[in-house]
N, C-alpha and C positions, 0 to 999 in steps of 0.2 A: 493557549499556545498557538491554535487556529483558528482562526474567525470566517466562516463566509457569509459574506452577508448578500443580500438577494440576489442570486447568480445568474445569470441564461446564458446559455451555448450551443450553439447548433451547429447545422452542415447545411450550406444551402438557405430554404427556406424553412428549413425542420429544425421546430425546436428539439433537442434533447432534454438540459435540463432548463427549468421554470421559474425564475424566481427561487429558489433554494437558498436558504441559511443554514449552518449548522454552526458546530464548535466543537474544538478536542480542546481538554485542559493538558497541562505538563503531567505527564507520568501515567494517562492514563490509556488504555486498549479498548477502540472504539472499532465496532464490528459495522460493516457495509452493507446491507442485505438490500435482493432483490433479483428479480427474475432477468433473466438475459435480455438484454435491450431496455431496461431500464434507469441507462444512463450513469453505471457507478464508475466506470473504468472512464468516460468523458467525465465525469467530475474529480478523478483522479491528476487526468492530463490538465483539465484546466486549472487547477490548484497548484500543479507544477512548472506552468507555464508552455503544455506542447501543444495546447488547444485557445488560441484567445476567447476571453467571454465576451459576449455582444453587449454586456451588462454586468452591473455588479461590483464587487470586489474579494480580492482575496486576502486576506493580513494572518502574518506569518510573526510571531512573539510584537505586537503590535504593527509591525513597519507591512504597509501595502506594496504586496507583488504587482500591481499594475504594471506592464510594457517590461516589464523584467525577464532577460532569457533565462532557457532554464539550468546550463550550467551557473548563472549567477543565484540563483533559485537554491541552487544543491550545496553549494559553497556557502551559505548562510544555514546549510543544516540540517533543511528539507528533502529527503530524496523518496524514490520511487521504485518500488522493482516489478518490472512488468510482466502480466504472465507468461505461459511458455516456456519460462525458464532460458530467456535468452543469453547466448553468451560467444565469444566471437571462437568459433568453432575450430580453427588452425590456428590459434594461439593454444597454449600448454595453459592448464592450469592455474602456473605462477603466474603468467605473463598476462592471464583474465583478471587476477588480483591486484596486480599491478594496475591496468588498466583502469581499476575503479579507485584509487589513489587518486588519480592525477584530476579527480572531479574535488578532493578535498582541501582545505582554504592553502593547505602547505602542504602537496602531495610528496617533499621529499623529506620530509619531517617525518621521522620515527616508522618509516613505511614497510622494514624489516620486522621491527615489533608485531606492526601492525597487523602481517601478514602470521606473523605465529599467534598471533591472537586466534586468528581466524582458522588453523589448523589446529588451537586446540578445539573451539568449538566441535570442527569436522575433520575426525582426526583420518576420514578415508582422503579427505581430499591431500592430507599432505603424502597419504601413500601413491594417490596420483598425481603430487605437485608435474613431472615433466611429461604427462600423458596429453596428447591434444585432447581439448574438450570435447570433440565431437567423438572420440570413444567411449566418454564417460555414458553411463546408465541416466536412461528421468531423475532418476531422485537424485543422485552424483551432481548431476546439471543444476538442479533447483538449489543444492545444497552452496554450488557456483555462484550462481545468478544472487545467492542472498550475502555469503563472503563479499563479492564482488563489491554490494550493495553499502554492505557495512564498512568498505575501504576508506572511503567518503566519509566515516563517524559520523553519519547523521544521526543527530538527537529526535528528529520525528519521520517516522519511517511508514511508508504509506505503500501496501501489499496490492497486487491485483493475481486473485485466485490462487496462493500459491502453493494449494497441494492438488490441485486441475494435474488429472491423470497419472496421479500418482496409488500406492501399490497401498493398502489399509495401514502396513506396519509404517510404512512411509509419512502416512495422514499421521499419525499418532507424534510421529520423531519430529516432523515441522511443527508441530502445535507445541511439543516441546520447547524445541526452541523460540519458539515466539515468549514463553513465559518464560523463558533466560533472559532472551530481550528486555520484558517487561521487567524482570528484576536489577538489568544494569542500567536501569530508566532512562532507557528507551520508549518515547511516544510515539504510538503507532495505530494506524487508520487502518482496517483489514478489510478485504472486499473478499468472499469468500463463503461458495453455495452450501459446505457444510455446517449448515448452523446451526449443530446443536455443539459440534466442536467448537466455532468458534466463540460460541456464548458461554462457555466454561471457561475462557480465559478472559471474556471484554467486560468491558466496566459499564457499558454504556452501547446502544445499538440505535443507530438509521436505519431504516427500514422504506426503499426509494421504490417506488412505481412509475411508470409512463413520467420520468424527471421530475420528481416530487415528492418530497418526504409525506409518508404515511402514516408513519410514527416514532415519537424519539421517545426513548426510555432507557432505566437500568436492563441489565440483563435476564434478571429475575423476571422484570413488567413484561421482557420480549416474549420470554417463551408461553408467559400464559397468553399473550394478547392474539387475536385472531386477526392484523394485520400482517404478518408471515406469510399465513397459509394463502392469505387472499394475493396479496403479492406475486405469489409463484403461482395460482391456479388462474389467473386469472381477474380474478373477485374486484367490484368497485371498493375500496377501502377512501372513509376520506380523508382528504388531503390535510395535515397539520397548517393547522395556517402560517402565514410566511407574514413576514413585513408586506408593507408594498413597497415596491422598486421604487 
């Protein structure tokens, strides 16, 4: 469903990522791993379109994102929910759901429905449908930010950290819903430092250092292999090989 084939991006003179390929098939939960500043949230944007690569390409169910903005990016299917849990804070609830409608290919198509879909998921958010969002609680918010997300129907849904500073019962309720996700097949990319939550739902695991995959494998391969630990400690781990550009 995703193809990247050898990617580079940077800021400046700094690379970020290097040469990078990966691939998510349809239906499956593919886990992001890697230590802070190792380029997963820059390999998010550039998949989506909010980072140009210096190099490379991106292909989205075969057709290349090259020079593509990123709402036409989201309207073919693709979207992203960024962390933080951003959400436009003096808008009410409804009006944040609404908002993520009008990113999808016919936002005034079924967008009623769509929004009760999305309160049965989070059935607090419809007890705060008229509350501005900026009163809602962290996890209220994330619960927002991922409605909002899903307005859009994106068939491939690509997470950045989305249980970052959220409360243990909280960690547990989003990983739930992620494997809701998974079961309404929904394809989704997860970037995200809990990793032993996140490898009990992924099919498949990246494993990125200094902009470079370190290791690609099942779930199973991730947890025994010792590029993780090196990843996050520090550790030289080598580099899976890539194409050449």
């Amino acid at each position: 469903m995703l193809r990247v084939e050898s990617l580079r991006v940077g800021y400046g003179d700094l690379i970020i990522i290097d040469a990078l390929s990966l691939r998510v098939e349809r239906g499956e939960v593919v886990a992001l791993i890697g230590a802070n500043g190792a380029g997963k949230t820059t390999l998010q944007k550039a998949i989506c379109g909010l980072e140009p690569p210096w190099s490379g390409r991106v292909l989205f169910e075969g057709k290349d994102l090259s020079g593509m903005r990123t709402h036409q990016i989201v309207r073919l299917g693709l979207s992203m929910l960024p962390s933080n849990a951003r959400v436009f804070p003096k808008f009410t609830v409804n009006d944040n759901l609404l908002m993520g409608s009008l990113a999808s290919p016919d936002p005034s198509k079924n967008y009623v429905e769509r929004i009760q879909r999305i309160y049965d998921l989070f059935p607090i958010l419809r007890e705060r449908s008229k509350q501005m969002a900026e009163t809602l609680s962290g996890g209220e918010r994330q619960m927002l930010a991922m409605g909002r997300a899903l307005m859009a129907e994106p068939r491939f849904l690509m997470l950045d950290e989305p249980t970052a500073g959220l409360a243990p019962k909280l960690v547990e309720d989003v990983f739930g819903f992620l494997g809701r996700l998974r079961d309404m097949g929904v394809t989704l990319l997860v970037v995200e430092e809990k990793v032993e939550h996140v490898l009990k739902i992924a099919d498949r695991a990246y494993v990125l250092q200094t902009g470079r995959i370190v290791f690609e494998g099942t779930s199973q391969e991730a947890r025994s292999s010792g590029a993780i630990l090196k990843a996050y400690t520090g550790g030289v781990a080598k580099p899976k090989e890539q194409p050449t550009p």
